[in-house]
C-alpha positions in Angstrom: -3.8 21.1 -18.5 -4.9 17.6 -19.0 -5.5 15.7 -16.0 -4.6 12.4 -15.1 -8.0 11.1 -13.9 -8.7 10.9 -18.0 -5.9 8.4 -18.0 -7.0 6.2 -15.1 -7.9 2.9 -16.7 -7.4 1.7 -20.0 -8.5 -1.5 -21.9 -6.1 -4.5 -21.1 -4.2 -2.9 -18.2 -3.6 -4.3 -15.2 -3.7 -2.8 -11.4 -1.9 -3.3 -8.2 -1.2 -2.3 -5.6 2.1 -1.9 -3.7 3.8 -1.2 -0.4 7.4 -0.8 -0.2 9.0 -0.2 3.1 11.2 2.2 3.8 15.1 2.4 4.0 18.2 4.5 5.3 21.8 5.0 4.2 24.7 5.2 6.5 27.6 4.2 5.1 30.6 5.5 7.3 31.2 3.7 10.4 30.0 5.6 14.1 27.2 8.0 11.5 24.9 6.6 13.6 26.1 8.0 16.8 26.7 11.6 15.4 23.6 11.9 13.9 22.0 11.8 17.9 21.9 14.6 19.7 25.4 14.9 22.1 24.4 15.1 26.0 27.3 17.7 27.4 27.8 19.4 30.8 27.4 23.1 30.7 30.4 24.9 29.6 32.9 26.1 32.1 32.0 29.4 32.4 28.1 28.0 33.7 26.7 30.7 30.7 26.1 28.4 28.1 22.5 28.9 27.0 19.5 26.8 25.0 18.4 29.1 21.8 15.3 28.9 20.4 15.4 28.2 16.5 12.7 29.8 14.6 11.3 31.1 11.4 12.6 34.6 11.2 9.5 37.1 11.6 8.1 38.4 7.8 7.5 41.7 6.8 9.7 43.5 9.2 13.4 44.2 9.1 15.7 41.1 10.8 18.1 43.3 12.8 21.4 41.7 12.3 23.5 40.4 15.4 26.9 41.5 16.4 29.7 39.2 18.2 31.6 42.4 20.6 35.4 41.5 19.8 36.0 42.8 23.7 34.6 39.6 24.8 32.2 41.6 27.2 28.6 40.5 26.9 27.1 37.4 24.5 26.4 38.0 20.8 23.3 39.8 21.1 20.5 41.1 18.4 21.7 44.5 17.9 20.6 47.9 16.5 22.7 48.2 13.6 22.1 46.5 9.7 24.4 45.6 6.8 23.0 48.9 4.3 24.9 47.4 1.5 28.0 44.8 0.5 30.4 44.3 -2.2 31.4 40.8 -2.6 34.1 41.9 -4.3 36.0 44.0 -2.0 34.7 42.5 1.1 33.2 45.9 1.6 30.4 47.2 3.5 28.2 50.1 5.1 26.9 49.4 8.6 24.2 51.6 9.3 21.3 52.1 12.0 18.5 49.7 11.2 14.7 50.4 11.8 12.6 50.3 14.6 11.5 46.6 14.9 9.5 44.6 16.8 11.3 43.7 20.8 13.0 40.2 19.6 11.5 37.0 21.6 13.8 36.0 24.7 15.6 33.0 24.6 15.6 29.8 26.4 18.1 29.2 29.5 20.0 26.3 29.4 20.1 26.0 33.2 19.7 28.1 36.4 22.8 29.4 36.5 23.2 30.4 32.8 23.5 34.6 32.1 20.3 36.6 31.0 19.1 36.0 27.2 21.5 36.6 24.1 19.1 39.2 23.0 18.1 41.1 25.9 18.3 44.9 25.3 22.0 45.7 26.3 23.8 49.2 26.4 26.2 48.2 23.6 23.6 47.2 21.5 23.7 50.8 19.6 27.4 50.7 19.6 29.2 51.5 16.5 31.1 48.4 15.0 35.0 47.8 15.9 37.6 45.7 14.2 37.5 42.4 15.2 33.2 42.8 15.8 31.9 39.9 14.2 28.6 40.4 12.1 25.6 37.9 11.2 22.7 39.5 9.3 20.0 38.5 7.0 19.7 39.2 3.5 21.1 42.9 2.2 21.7 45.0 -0.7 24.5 43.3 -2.3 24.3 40.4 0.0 21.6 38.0 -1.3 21.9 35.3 0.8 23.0 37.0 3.8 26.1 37.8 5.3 28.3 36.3 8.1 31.4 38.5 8.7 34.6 39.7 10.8 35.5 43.5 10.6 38.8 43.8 10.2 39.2 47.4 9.1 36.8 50.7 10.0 37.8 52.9 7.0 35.3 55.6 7.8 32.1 57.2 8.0 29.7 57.6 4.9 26.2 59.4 4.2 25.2 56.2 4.2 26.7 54.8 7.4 30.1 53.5 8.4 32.0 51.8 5.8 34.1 48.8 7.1 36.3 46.1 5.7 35.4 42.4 6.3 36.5 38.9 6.2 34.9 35.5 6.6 33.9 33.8 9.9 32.1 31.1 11.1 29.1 30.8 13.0 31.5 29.7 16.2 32.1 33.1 16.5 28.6 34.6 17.3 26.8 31.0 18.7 29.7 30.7 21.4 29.1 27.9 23.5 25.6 27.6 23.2 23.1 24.9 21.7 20.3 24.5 19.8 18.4 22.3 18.0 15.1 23.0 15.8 13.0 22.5 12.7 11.6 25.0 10.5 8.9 24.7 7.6 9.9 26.4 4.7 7.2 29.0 4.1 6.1 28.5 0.2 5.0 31.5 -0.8 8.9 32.6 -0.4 9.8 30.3 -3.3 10.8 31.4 -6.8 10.4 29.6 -9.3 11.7 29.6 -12.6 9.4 27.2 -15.2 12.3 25.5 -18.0 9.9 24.2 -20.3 6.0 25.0 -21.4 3.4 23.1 -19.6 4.7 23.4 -15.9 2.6 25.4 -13.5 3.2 25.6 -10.0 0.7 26.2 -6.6 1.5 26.9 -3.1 -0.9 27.1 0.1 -0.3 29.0 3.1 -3.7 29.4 4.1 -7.0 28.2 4.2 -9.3 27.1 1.2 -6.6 27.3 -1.2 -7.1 25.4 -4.3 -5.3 24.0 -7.2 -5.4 22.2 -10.3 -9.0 21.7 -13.1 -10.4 19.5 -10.1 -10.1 22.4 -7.5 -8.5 20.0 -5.2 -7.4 21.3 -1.9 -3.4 21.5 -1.1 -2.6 20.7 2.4 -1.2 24.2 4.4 3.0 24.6 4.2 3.2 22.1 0.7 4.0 23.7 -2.7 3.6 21.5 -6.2 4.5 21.8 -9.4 2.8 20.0 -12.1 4.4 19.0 -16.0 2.7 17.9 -18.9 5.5 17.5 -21.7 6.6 15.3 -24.1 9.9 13.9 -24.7 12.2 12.4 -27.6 10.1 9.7 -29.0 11.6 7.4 -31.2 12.0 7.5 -35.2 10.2 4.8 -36.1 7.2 5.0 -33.3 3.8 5.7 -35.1 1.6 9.0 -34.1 -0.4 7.0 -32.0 3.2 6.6 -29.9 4.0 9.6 -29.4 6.5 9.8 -25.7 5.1 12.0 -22.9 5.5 12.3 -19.2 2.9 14.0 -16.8 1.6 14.5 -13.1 2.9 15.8 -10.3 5.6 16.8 -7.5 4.6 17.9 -3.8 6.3 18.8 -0.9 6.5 20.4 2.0 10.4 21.0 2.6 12.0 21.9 6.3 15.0 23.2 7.4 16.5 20.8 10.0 19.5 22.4 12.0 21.2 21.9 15.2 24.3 23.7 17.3 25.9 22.7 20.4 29.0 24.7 21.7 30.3 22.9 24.2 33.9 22.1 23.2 36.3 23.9 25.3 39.4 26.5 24.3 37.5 28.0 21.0 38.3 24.9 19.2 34.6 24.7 17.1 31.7 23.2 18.5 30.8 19.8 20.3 28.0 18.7 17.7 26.3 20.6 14.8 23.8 19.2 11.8 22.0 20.9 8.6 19.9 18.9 6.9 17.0 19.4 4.8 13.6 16.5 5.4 10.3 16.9 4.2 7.1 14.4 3.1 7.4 13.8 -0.9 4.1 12.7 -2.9 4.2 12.4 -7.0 1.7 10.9 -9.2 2.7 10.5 -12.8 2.4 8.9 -16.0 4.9 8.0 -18.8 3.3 6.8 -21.9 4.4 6.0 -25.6 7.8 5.2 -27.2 10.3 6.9 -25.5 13.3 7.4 -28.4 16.7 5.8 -27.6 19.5 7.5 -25.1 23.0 6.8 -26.2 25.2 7.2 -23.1 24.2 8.6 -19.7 20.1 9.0 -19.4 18.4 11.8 -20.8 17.4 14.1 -18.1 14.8 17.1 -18.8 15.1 19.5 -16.1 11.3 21.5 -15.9 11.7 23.7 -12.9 14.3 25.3 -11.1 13.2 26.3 -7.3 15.4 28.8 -5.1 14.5 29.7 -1.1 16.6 31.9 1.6 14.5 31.5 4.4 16.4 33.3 7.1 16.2 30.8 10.8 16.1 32.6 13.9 19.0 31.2 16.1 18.3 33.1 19.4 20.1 36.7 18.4 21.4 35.1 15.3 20.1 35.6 11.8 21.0 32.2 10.0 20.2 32.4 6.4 19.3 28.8 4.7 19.9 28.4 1.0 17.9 26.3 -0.6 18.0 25.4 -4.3 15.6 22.4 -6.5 15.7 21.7 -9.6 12.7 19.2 -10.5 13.5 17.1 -13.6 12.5 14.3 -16.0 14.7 11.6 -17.4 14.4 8.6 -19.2 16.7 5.8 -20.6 15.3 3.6 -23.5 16.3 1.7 -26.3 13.8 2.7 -28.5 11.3 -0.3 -28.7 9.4 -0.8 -25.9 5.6 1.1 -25.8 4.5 1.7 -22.6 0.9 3.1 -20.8 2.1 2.9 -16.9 1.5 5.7 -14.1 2.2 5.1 -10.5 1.5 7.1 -7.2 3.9 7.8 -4.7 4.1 9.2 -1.0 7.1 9.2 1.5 9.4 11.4 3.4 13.4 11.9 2.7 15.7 13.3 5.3 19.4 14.2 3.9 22.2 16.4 5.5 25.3 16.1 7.5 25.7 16.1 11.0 29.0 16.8 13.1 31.1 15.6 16.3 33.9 16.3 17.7 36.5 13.8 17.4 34.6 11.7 14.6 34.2 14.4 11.8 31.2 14.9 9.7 28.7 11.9 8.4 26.0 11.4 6.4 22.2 11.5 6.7 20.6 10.0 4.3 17.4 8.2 4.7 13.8 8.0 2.7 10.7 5.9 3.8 7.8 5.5 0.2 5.0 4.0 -0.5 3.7 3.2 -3.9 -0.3 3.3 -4.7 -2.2 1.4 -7.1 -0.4 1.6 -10.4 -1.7 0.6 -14.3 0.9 -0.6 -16.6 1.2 -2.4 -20.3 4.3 -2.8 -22.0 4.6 -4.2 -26.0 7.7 -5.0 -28.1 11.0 -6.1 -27.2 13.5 -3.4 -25.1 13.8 -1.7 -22.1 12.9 1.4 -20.6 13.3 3.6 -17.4 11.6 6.5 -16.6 12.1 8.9 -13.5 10.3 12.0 -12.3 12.9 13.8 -9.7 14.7 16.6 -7.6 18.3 18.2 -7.5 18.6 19.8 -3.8 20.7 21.8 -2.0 21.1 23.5 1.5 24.0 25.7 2.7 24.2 28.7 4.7 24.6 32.3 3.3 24.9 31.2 0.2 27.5 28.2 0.0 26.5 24.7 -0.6 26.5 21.9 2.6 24.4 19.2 1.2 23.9 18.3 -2.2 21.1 15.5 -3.0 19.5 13.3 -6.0 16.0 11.9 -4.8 14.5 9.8 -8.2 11.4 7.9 -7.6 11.4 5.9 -11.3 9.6 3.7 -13.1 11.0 0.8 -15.4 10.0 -1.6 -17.7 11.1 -4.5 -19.8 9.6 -6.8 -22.4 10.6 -9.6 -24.1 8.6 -10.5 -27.7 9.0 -13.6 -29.6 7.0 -13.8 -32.9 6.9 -16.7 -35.8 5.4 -18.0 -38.8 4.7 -20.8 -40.6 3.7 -21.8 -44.4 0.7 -21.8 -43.9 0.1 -18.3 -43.1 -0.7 -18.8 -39.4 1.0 -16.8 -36.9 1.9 -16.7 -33.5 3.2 -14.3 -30.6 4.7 -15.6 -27.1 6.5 -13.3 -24.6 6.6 -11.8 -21.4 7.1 -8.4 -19.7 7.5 -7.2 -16.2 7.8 -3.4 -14.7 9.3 -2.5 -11.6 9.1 0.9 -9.2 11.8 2.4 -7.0 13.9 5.1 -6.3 17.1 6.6 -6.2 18.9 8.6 -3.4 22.3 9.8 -3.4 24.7 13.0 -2.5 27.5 15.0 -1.4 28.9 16.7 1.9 30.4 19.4 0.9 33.4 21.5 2.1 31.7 24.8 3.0 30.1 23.1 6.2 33.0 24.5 7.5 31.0 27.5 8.2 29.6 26.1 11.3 33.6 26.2 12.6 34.2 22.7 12.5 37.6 21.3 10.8 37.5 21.1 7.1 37.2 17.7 5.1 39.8 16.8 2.3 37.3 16.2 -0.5 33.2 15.5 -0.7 31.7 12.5 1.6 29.4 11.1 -0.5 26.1 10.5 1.4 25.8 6.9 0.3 23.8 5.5 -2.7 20.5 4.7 -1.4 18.3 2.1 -3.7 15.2 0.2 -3.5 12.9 -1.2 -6.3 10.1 -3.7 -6.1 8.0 -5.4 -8.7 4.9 -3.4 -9.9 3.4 -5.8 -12.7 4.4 -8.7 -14.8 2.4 -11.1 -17.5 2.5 -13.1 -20.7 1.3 -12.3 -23.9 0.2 -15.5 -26.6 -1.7 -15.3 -29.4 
């Protein structure tokens, strides 16, 4: 793949350099004060505990973690697995799991709370019961995990016991406990799926790995995907015009996601967030005559990324969907040549976060910072070019937060030309480019799942916008 260090400098451009500062969204009043932490007493019953939230081990089986409907005991990480699920039926086959490694004990919220969640307990080889709630990490059948109430036992099966389930919430096995925690996304558990030629895509988990013609080193926990492709280019353009976009997205994505228990009678928690954050860089260059969109901006989607990393919640088995789609999309007229490529390095934090008695609010918040940039526009027209990501995060496998993050480019010229009898000529005009980007979203109804009342439609997470001026000058002759 061609690099863009080829591309650098070219004759008659000019560079800059830029700093913009960075910026936050929260449109609906008292999101500031639900987005902070909630400081509560311990819960009545003096057992409320502080679970540790981490990546879920790799390479061995994540036991799955059972809610005893007889009220006797805590959820605790139990013995048993989900051996397969029908969606359909609401189906499945509880079975003894493997051998494991002893699960990590969890933090105590205070001296007087109960032993850990997932200390070994006599019921943990218990057979399931109706009304046994079940949390468990990804299964046959059950891709994105599975979060469950049994509320038949039809019978046993060479296979285990077969039981009838409905949906729960994660109330029912995290109680009246809290926690609060980030966790990287590990790269090398991303799929992803290329939607055009010219996309290749490098992770680094270790040490000394390298990516890219230049052998460049990518920083541990970051993946990146890299396009070179061309795009509609208009009629008229010559060869030498021909539209293409290239460089670069990287990012090292984390799973942001807190609980806290606390309210009193069963009625749903205190506080709860799920977010997604993560440092953004991109470095990329649109060049030539982009042809003319008629309605909404073209958009080019290159790669589609998917993750389930499964979150460690003390006993619990939270499973995290993830899903990004990384796209291209321009909006010209059809007239304006361009030769611009700009660097660009931030952080984005989006999500939800809850309280009781305020509802859910937005998170929405993104800190960039442009690098030297070269640009030229000619002709007359407008253009707008933006190299960005579709995300979303939900929990076993329903949608929470959806999110738009576009850092774009655009450009404008304006050309005047005459003529006279004499044969001499003469061109006056003026063009400017700007950078910027776009962030915007949606709560979504199935962050219900946490056990917190439902909303009556999407709560948009505010449209988030900043641009600032890149390059400008005049052209005579």
């Amino acid at each position: 793949m061609r690099t863009l260090a080829r591309r650098l400098l070219l004759p008659g451009l000019t560079t800059l350099a830029l700093t913009a500062t960075g910026c936050s969204s929260t449109p609906h009043t008292g999101a500031a004060d639900a987005a902070a932490p909630a400081t509560l007493a311990p819960a009545g019953d003096g057992t409320s505990q502080q679970l540790d939230v981490a990546a879920a081990p790799q390479g061995t089986p994540t036991p799955a973690a059972v809610a005893r409907a007889d009220g006797k005991g805590k959820t605790e990480q139990s013995s048993l697995k989900v051996a397969s699920y029908d969606q359909a039926s609401g189906r499945a086959v509880i079975a003894k799991a493997p051998q494991g490694p002893a699960p990590k004990p969890t933090k105590s919220a205070s001296p007087s709370s109960s032993p850990s969640s997932s200390s070994p307990s006599p019921t943990a080889d218990k057979p399931v019961a109706v009304g046994d709630v079940i949390a468990s990490a990804p299964a046959p059948g059950a891709p994105n995990g599975l979060l469950a109430k049994v509320t038949e036992v039809v019978g046993k099966t060479d296979s285990g016991t077969e039981v009838k389930t409905a949906s729960t919430t994660l109330a029912a096995v995290l109680n009246d406990d809290k926690a609060d925690g980030k966790v990287p996304v590990d790269p090398s558990t991303v799929t992803v799926e290329p939607l055009m030629k010219g996309v290749t895509f490098s992770w680094a988990k270790g040490p000394g790995v390298k990516f890219g013609p230049q052998s460049a080193k990518l920083p541990l926990g970051n993946l990146r995907l890299d396009v070179n492709a061309a795009v509609d280019t208009a009629p008229d353009a010559p060869a030498s015009a021909g539209a293409s976009v290239s460089g670069f997205v990287q990012l090292a994505p984390q799973v942001e996601f807190s609980y806290d228990g606390g309210a009193s009678g069963g009625s749903g928690p205190r506080g709860a967030t799920l977010g997604m954050s993560g440092e953004w860089s991109s470095q990329w260059k649109l060049q030539g005559r982009a042809a003319a969109s008629t309605g909404a901006p073209k958009r080019i989607p290159f790669a589609k990324l998917h993750s389930a990393p499964v979150i460690q919640v003390g006993p619990v088995p939270v499973v995290v969907n993830l899903d990004l789609t990384c796209y291209v999309q321009v909006e010209a007229d059809g007239r304006v040549t361009l030769d611009v490529q700009q660097d660009v390095k931030g952080d984005f934090k989006v999500g939800g976060s809850y309280a009781l008695g305020k509802g859910w609010t937005p998170i929405s918040e993104s800190h960039v910072k442009s690098t030297p940039v070269t640009a030229t526009v000619a002709a007359t027209g407008k253009v707008k070019g933006a190299l960005g990501a579709e995300a979303s995060v939900g929990l076993y496998g329903a949608v929470g937060v959806s999110a738009d993050f576009a850092p774009y480019l655009r450009g404008e010229a304006d050309a005047k030309a005459s003529a006279s009898s004499d044969g001499k000529t003469s061109l006056s005009g003026a063009w400017a480019l700007y950078g910027g980007f776009d962030l915007s979203g949606n709560l979504h109804l199935q962050l219900s799942l946490f056990g917190t009342p439902l909303f009556e439609r999407k709560i948009p997470l505010g449209s988030l916008n900043r641009e600032w001026a890149l390059a400008s000058g005049h052209a005579e002759r």
